[in-house]
C-alpha positions in Angstrom: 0.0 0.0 0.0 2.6 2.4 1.0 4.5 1.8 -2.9 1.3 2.2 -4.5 0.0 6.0 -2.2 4.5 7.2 -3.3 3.6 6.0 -6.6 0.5 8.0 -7.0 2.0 10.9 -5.7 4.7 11.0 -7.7 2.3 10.6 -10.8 0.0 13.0 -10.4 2.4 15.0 -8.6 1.0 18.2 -10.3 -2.4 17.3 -9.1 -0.8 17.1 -5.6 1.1 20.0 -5.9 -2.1 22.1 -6.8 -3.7 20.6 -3.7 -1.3 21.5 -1.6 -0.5 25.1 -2.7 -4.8 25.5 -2.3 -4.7 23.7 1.3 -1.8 26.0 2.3 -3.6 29.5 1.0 -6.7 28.9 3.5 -5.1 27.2 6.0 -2.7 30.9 5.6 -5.9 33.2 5.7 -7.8 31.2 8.6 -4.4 31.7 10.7 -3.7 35.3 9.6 -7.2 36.1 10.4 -7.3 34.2 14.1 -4.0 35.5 14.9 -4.4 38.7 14.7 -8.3 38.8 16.1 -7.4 35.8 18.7 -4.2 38.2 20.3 -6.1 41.3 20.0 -9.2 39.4 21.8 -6.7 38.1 24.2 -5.2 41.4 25.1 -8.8 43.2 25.4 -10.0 40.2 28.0 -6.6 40.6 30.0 -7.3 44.2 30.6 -10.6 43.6 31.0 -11.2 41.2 33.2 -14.8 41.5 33.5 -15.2 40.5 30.0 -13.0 37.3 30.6 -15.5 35.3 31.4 -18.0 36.2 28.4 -15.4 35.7 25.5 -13.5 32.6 27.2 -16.7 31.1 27.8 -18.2 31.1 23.8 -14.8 30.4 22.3 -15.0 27.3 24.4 -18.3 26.3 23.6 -17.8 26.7 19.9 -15.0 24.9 19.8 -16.9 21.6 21.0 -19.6 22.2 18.0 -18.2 19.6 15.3 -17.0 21.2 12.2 -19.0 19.4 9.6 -21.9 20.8 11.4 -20.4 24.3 12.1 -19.8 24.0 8.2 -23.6 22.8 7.7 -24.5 26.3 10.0 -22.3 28.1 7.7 -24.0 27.2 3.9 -27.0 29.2 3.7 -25.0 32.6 5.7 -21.8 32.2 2.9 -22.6 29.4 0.5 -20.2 26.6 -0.3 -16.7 27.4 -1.0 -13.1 28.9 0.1 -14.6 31.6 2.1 -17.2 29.4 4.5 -14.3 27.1 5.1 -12.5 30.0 5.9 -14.9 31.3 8.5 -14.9 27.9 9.8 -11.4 27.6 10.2 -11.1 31.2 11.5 -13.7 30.9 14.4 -11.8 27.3 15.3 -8.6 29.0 15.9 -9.5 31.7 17.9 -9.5 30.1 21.3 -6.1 28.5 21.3 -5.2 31.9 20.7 -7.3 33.9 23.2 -6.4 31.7 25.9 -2.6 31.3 25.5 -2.4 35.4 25.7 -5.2 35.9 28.1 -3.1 32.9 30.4 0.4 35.1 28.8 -0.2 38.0 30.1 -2.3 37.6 33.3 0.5 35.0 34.4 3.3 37.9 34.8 4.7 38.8 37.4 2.6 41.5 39.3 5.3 42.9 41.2 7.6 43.7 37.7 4.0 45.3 36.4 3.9 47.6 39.8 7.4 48.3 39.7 6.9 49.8 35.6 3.9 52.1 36.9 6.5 53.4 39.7 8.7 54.1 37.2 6.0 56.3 35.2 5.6 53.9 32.6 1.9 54.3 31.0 -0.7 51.2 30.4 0.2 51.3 26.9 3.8 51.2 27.7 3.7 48.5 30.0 1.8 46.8 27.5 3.8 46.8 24.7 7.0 46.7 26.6 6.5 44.4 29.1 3.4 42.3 29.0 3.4 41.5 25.5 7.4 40.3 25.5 6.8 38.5 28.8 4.1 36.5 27.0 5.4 35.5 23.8 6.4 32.1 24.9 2.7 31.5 26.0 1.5 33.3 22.9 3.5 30.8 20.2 2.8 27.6 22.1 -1.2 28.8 21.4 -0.1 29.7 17.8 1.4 26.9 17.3 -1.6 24.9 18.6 -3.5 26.7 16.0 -1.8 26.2 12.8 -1.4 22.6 13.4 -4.9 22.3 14.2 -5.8 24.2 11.5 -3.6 21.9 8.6 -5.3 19.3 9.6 -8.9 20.7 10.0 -8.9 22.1 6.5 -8.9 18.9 5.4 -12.4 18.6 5.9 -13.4 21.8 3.6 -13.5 19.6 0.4 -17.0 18.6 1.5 -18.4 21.9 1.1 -16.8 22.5 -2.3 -13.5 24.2 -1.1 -10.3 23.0 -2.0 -7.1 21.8 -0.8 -5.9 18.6 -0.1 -9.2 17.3 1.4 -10.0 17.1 -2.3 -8.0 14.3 -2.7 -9.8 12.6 0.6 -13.1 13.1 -0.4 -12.2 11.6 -4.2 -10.8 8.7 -2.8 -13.5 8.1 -0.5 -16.7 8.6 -3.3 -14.6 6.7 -5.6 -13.3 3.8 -2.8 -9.6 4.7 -3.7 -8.0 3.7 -0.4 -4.4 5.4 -2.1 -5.8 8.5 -2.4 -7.3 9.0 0.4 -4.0 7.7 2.2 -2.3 10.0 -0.5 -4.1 13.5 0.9 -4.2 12.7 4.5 -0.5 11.5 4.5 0.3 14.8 2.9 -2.1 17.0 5.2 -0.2 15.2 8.3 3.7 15.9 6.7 2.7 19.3 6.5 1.2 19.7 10.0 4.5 17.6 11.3 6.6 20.4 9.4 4.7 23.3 10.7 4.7 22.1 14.5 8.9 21.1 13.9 8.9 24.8 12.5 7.5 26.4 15.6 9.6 24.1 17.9 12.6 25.7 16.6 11.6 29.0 16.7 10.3 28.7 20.2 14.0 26.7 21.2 15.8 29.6 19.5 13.6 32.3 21.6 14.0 30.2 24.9 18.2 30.7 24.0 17.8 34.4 23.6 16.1 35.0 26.7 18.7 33.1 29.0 22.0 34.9 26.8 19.8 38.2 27.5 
């Protein structure tokens, strides 16, 4: 079996390649999307603790909905396509990253936070120049949660029409080609093993930073 998935791949490697460059483009947008509204989410509950609660709570609780049926929800608001998987994808990766830099920031030190305000440092500065450096490492372990969890989720986004390599999935499954379906979840899984050895290393490289600084 394994000869006969390398084999197909290496035939229709084009076909592949496609998938793959179409899996990575909305896997990219549902992470650019969550990143940036998950940390700035994260930072607004931090400060605001009453609101903690509230947004924590319904990121959690979406997150339990299965995707094919937050998918299902998703058809008659945006159709069937790229952009509901996007959505999708977006609203699953915001609470890996709301929690790690919610848990990032509140987790500091209160007594380095008291000592900055002494000094005449403002909120935003102690933001920017304390909190938000202090809670990187939090902030890339949730990040890093997300884009492996988001790889592999996209996977799903063939049944609603999208693309990617869940293509090649849902082909082999209608078709009862067990090499192709091995063929695009193999790949989907290399890919998510690349991106979590990626984020390893960078967290690694800024663990050595911090202990030379």
């Amino acid at each position: 079996m394994i000869a006969d998935v390398a084999s197909l791949i290496f035939e229709r490697r084009e076909f592949f390649v496609k998938l793959i460059i179409e899996h990575l483009g909305i896997s990219s947008v549902s992470i650019l999307i969550a990143g940036i509204t998950g940390l700035l989410l994260g930072i607004l509950i931090s400060e605001k603790k009453s609101l903690s609660p509230f947004v924590l709570g319904i990121t959690s609780v979406i997150y339990t909905v299965p995707a094919i049926s937050m998918l299902g929800f998703l058809i008659p608001f945006s159709g069937i396509g790229n952009t509901t998987a996007i959505i999708a994808l977006t609203i699953y990766a915001l609470l890996p990253m709301v929690r790690n830099t919610y848990t990032g920031i509140r987790s500091i030190d209160k007594d380095i936070l008291e000592a900055a305000r002494g000094m005449g440092s403002t909120d935003f500065e102690i933001l920017y120049k304390i909190k938000l450096p202090l809670a990187v490492p939090v902030i890339l372990t949730g990040l890093r949660s997300m884009v492996v969890m988001t790889i592999a989720l996209a996977g799903i986004a063939s049944f609603i029409g999208a693309g990617g390599l869940g293509v090649a999935i849902y082909r082999g499954i209608t078709t009862n080609n067990s090499a192709l379906t091995i063929a695009g979840s193999l790949l989907i899984a290399l890919i998510a093993i690349a991106s979590d050895g990626l984020f390893s290393l960078a967290e690694k490289s800024l663990s050595r930073r911090s202990h030379i600084s």
